[in-house]
N, C-alpha and C positions, 0 to 999 in steps of 0.2 A: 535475248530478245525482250522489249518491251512488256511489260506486264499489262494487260488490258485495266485492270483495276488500276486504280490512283493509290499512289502511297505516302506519309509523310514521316518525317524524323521525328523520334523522341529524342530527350532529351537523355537517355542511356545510350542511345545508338543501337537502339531497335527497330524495327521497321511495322508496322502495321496498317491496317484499310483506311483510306481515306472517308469517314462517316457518311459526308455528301451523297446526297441523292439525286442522281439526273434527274428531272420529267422526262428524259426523253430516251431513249437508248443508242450507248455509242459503239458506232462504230470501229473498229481498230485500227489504234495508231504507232508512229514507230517514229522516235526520235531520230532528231539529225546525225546522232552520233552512233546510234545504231544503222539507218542505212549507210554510211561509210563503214564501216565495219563490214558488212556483208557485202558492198561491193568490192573492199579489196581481197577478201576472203574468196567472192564469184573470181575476179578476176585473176587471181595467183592461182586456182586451181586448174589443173594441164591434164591429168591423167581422163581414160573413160569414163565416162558419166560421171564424175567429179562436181561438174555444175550440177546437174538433175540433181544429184546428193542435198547437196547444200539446200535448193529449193524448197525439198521435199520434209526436210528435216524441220526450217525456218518456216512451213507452210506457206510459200509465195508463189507467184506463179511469175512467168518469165518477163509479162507488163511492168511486174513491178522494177526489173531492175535496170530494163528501157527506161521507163520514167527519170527513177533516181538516178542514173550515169549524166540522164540532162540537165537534172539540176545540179549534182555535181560539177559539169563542165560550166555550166550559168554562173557558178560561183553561190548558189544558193543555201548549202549545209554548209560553207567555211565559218560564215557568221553566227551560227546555232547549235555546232558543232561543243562549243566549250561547255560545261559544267554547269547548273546553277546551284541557288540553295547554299546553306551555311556551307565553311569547310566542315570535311568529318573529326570525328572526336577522336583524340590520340587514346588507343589502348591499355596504355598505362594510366591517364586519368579517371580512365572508365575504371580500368583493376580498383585503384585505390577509393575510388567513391563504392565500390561495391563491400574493402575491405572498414573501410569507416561505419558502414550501416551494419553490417555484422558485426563490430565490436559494440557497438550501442548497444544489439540485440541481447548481445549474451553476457552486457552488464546487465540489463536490465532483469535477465532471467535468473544473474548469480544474485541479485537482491531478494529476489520473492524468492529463490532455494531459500537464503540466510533464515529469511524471515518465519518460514515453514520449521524449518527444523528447531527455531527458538522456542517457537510456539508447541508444538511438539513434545520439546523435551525428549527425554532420553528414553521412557518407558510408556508415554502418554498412548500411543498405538497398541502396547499390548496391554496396557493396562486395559483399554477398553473393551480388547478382546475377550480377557480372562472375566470382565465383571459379568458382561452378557455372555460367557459361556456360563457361569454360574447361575445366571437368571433365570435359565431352561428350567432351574431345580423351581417348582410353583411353591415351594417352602420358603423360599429365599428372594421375596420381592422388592426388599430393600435394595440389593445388591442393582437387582436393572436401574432402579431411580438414581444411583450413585451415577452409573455409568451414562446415562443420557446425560446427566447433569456435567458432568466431564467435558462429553462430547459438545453438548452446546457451548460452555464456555471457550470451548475452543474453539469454533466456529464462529463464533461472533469477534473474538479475536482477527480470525484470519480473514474475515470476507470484508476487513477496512482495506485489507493490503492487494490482495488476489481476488481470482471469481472466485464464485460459488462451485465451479464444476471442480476448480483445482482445490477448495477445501475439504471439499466434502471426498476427493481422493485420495488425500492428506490423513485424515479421521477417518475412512473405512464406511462413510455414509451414504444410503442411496441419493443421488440430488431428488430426486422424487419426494422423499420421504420428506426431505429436508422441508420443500414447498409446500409440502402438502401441512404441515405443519407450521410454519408462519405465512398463511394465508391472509393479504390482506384485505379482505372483504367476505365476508360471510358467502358461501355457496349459493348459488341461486335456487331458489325452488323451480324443479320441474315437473308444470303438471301433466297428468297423462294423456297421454295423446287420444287426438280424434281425429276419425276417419274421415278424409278430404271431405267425400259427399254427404256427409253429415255437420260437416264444418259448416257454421252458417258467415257472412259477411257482414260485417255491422253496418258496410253503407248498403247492403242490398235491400232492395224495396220488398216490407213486407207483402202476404197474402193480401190485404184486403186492397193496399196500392195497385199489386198489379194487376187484381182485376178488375180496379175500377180503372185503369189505364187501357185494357185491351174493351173493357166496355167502348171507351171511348175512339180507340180504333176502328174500330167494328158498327159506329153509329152510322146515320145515314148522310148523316154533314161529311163525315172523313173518311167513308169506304175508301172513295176513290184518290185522295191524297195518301202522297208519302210523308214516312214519320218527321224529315224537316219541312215542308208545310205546315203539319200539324201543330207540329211542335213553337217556329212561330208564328202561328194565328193564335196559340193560346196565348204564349207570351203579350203578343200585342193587346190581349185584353184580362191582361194580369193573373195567368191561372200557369200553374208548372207543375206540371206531372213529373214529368223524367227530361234526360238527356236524349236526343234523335237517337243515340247510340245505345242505350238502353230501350226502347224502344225497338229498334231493329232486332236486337237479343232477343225479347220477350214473343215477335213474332216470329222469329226463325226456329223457338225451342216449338211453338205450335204449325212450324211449318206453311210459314204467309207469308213468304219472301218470295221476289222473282220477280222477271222483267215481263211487266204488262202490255210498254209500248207497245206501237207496232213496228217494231223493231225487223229488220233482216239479218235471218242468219246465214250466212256465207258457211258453206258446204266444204268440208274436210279435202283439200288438195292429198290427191293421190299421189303418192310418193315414186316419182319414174323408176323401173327399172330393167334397164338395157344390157344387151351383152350383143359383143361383135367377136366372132368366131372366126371372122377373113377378113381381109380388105374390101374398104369399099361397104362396110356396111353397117357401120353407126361412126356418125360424124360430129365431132363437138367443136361450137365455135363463141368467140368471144371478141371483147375488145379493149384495148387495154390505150392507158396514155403513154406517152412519150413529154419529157420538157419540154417548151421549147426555150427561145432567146431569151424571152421574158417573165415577168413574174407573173403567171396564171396561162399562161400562153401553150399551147400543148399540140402536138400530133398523134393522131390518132391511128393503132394501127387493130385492125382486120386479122384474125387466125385462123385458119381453120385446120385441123387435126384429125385424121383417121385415129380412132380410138384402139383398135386392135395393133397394127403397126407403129403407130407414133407421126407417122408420115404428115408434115406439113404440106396438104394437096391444095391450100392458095393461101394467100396472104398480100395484104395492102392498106401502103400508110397515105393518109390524108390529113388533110386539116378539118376536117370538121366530122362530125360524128353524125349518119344518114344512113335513112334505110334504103334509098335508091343505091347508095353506095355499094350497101350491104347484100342488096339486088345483085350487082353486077357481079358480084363476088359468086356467090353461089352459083349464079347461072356458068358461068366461067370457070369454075373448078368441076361442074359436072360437065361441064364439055371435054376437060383436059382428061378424066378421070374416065368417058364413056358411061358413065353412067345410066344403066335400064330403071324401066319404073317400075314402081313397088319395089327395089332392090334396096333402097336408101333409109338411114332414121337421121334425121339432123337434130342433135341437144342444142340447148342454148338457158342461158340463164335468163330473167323476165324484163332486164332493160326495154328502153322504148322502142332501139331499132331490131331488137329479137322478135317483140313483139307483136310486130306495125303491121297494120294489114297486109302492106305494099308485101312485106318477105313472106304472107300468111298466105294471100293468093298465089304469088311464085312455086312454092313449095306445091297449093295445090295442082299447079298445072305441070310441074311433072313429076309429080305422084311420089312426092317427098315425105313419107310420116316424121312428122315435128314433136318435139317435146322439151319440156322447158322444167326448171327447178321450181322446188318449191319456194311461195314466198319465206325470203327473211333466212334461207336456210344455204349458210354459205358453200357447204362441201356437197353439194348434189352435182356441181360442176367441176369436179377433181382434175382431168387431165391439161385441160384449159389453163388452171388457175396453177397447175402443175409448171406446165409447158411454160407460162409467163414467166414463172420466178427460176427457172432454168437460161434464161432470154437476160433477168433484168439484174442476176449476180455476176456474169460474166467478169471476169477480169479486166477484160477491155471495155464494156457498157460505159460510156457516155453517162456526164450526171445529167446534160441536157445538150440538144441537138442546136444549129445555129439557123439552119434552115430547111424546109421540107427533101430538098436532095439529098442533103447528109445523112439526114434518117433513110431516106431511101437506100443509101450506099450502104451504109453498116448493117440494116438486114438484110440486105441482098446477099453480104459475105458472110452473117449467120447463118440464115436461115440453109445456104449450101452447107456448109461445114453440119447444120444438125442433121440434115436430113443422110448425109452421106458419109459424115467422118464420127461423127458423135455416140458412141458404145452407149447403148440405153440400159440401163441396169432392169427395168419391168418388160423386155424384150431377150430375156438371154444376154445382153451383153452385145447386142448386133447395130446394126445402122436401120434407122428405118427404111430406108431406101432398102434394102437387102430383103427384109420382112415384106413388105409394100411389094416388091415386084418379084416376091412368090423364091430367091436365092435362100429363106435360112436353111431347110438342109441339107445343100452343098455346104454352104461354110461351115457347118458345125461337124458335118463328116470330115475336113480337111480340118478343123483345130481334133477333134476324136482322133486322127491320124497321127498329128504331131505329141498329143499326150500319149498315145501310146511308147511312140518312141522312145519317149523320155522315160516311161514306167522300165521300158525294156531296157534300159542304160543304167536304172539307179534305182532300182527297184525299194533299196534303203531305205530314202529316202520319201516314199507315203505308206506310211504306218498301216492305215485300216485296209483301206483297198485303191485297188487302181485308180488313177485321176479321171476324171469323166466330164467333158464341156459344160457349161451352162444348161438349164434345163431350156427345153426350144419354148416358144410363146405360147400361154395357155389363153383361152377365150376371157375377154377383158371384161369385168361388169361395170357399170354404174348404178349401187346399190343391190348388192345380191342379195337374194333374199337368203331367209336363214337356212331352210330346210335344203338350200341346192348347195350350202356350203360344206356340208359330208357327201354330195355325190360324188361318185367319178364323172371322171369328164367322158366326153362323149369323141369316140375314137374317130366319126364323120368329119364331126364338126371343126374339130384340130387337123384335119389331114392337108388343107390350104396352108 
């Protein structure tokens, strides 16, 4: 299979990452030469689920090899199918350029042995042993001067030819010792240290500055300016106390900093937090684009989402993005849904057609509680924005629609396939349609039925304990709080 990464040839016939950096992130690709391969591989395979194998292993899904058998039959991979890039390097030239660079190496390394062991001599190593064994004796300090004296000549010798790490292992020397001893520059002085706060700054403005500076602050000319005001009115009449930014410093160490205007402060957004316990009673809804023919050209589709089930209870694509539109919606799904009042919460994130009046009166009149994300704050509308990117990775997904019906056709065969055939993994593993119209535990007793079986057939095979279905759907939150996340749950409110 294609490697997602780029790769290119060295010149050894190695393979490494192509360094380039998208800006942009790609999607996975698969050469010509690889889908024939895997179509004639799909197609020569007869036995059971032999295809599904292949799929599953290639990670593809069955679009894919629709596609590719049409451009195959098109003629389209015969011309792209061939090879590019140099030919590859014969393995015997790689061998012999690998054995060329080793004989270099290990001339090179029989020269500096030669050189070592001349330098050396025959007894040079222990000689310096036995002098500095001798040197211990503090009677006998001649003997150590002998032996350093040795040591360097010989070192200086050897470090024209080799390093220094391999002389000084040659001669028995710490390399340490060695540096520290032809130092070429005298040590630096280091003086002793002083304590940050005590540390004074050579450009900071003495005492008598900054209080003729915050004098100056503080007069009755510049109460009410800020320090760049100040700062150029003086300039303009030739006087320079400090930088505005020194200034600000000096008043915030005395605590005279803060917004004067009359500024408004906008009030801390309380953070929603909803849970639906049954159908039918927190709804989240959004809107998302569709391509269209054109560049910039788009259809706009309408979701709306039972948050406990998953259940898509309406949905509609238009061209243009409106809150009449958004209107009919709502009123239309609480009519399919029966809907009582006070029974309902609808989320929505702060867009203009979430927002509008037109949907704000709506809601009020039948006794809809509304609530909306906070600003700036993307995941307060999770199942939405969930539900999308489950819609917009499909295998089949469209890069773009050609016209308003098209889009209508393809979610219409979506949207049935999610709500009915589609195993939701935050629902047990069920259909929302199944959850939504009150079925999951009949079906979870009939999959608990057939696990049993199987336990009772082959008991072998599960280790810990009996197999046991999916856990059934627990009450969904949007933003639980912390303290409710060790409770149990509440044996009512689950029994729907």
């Amino acid at each position: 299979m294609v490697d997602d990464v780029r790769v290119d040839e060295r010149e050894d016939g190695g393979r490494r990452p192509d360094p380039e950096v998208e800006p942009k992130a790609r999607r996975r690709q698969f050469s010509p030469g690889y889908k024939l391969r895997i179509l004639a591989e799909y197609e020569a395979a007869t036995g059971p689920g032999a295809k599904g194998a292949i799929l599953r292993r290639e990670k593809l899904y069955s679009a894919h090899i629709v596609e590719w058998r049409k451009a195959r039959d098109a003629g389209a991979l015969a011309g792209l199918s061939k090879p590019k890039g140099r030919p590859p390097v014969d393995d015997r030239d790689r061998e012999m350029e690998r054995l060329r660079a080793e004989k270099e190496r290990l001339e090179k390394e029989l020269a500096k042995a030669r050189f070592v062991i001349e330098v050396q001599g025959k007894s040079l190593g222990a000689l310096g042993e036995a002098l500095r064994g001798h040197a211990r004796d503090h009677r006998r300090p001649e003997l150590a001067e002998q032996a350093e004296r040795i040591v360097e000549e010989g070192l200086s010798s050897l470090v024209e030819k080799v390093s220094v790490s391999e002389a000084c292992r040659a001669l028995g020397r710490a390399r340490a010792t060695h540096y520290r001893r032809h130092r070429k520059s005298p040590a630096p002085a280091r003086p002793a240290p002083i304590p940050h706060k005590e540390r004074r700054q050579p450009a900071a403005l003495s005492a008598a500055e900054r209080a003729r500076l915050v004098e100056v602050l503080h007069s009755e000319r510049f109460v009410d300016a800020s320090p760049d005001q100040v700062w150029a009115t003086l300039l303009d009449e030739g006087v320079y106390l400090a930088s505005p930014r020194t200034m600000y410093r000096v008043l915030a160490e005395r605590g005279e900093t803060g917004e004067r205007r009359r500024q408004a402060t906008h009030p801390a957004h309380v953070k929603p937090e909803l849970v639906a316990a049954k159908p039918n009673e927190v709804w989240s809804w959004d809107i998302t684009k569709l391509r269209g023919p054109k560049k910039w050209s788009y259809f706009y589709l309408y979701v709306i989402i039972d948050v406990y089930s998953r259940y898509v209870v309406g949905w509609m694509v238009a061209d243009r993005e409106s809150a009449v539109l958004a209107e009919d919606l709502i009123t239309a799904s609480c009519q399919k849904q029966s809907v009582n009042p006070d029974q309902l919460t609808i989320h929505a994130d702060r867009d203009t057609s979430m927002t509008s009046k037109t949907v704000a009166l709506l809601l009020a009149d039948l006794a809809i509680t509304r609530s909306h994300s906070r600003p700036r704050v993307s995941n307060d509308n999770p199942y939405s924005e969930a539900h999308f990117k489950t819609l917009k990775y499909r295998p089949d997904f469209p890069s773009s629609f050609a016209t308003l019906q098209d889009a209508r056709v393809w979610c219409r065969t979506f949207f049935d396939y999610y709500n009915n055939d589609h195993r939701h993994s935050g629902i047990g593993l069920l259909t929302p349609a199944t959850v939504h119209h009150g079925e999951a535990a009949l079906v979870r007793e009939a999959r608990a039925r057939v696990l049993d079986a199987a336990y009772a057939a082959h008991p072998e095979r599960f280790v810990r304990q009996p197999p046991t279905p999916p856990k059934p759907p627990q009450p969904a939150w949007i933003n639980r709080p912390q303290h409710e996340e060790d409770q149990p749950v509440d044996s009512d409110a689950t029994s729907s």
